[in-house]
C-alpha positions in Angstrom: -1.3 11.2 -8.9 -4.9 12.8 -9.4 -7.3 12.4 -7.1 -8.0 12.2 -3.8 -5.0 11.9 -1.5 -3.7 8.3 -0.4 -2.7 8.8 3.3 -1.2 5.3 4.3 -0.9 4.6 8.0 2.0 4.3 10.0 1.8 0.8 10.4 1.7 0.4 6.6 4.1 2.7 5.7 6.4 0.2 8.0 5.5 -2.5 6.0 6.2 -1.3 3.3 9.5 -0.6 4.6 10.4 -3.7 5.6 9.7 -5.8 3.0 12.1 -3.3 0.5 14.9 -3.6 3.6 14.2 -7.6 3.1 14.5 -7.7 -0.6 17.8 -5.1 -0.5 19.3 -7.7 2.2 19.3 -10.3 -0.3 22.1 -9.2 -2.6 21.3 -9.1 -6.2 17.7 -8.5 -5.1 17.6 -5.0 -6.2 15.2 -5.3 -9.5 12.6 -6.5 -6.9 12.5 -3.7 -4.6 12.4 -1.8 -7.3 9.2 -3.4 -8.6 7.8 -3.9 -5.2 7.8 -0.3 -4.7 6.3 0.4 -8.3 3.5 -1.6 -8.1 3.0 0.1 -4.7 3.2 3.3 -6.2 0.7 2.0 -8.8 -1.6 0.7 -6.5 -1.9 4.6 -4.5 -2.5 5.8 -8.4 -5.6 3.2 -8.5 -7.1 4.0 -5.0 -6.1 7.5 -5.6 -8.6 7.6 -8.8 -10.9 5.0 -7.1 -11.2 5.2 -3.5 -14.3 3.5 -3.1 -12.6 0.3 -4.4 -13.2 -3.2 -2.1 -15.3 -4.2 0.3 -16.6 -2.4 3.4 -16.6 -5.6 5.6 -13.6 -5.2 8.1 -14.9 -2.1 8.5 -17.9 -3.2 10.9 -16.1 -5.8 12.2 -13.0 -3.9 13.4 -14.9 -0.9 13.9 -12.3 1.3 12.0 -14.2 3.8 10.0 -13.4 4.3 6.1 -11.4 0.8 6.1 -11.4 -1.2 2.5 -10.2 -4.3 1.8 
């Protein structure tokens, strides 16, 4: 990954956990965790390159600095 540094917060680090715990709990559900967790590792490569990407709304109205959505 080039770039600058994708630093995911706790809470979505847990998310992301839990939905690859709820796809391995379903047996024969493998494959999608599997591509669950590719196309989240795709989508640190695109904010990695581009991490200026989405809006700054939430970001004034949750007054959390640097937020994107």
């Amino acid at each position: 990954m080039s770039g600058k540094p994708v630093i995911p917060t706790r809470m979505a680090e847990r998310d992301v956990e839990d939905e690859v715990s709820y796809c391995l709990a379903d047996k024969g559900a493998e494959q999608a965790a599997l591509g669950f967790i590719a196309d989240i590792e795709k989508s640190y490569g695109r904010l990695a390159k581009d991490p200026h990407i989405g809006s700054p709304r939430y970001t004034y109205e949750l007054d959390i600095p640097g937020l994107r959505s």
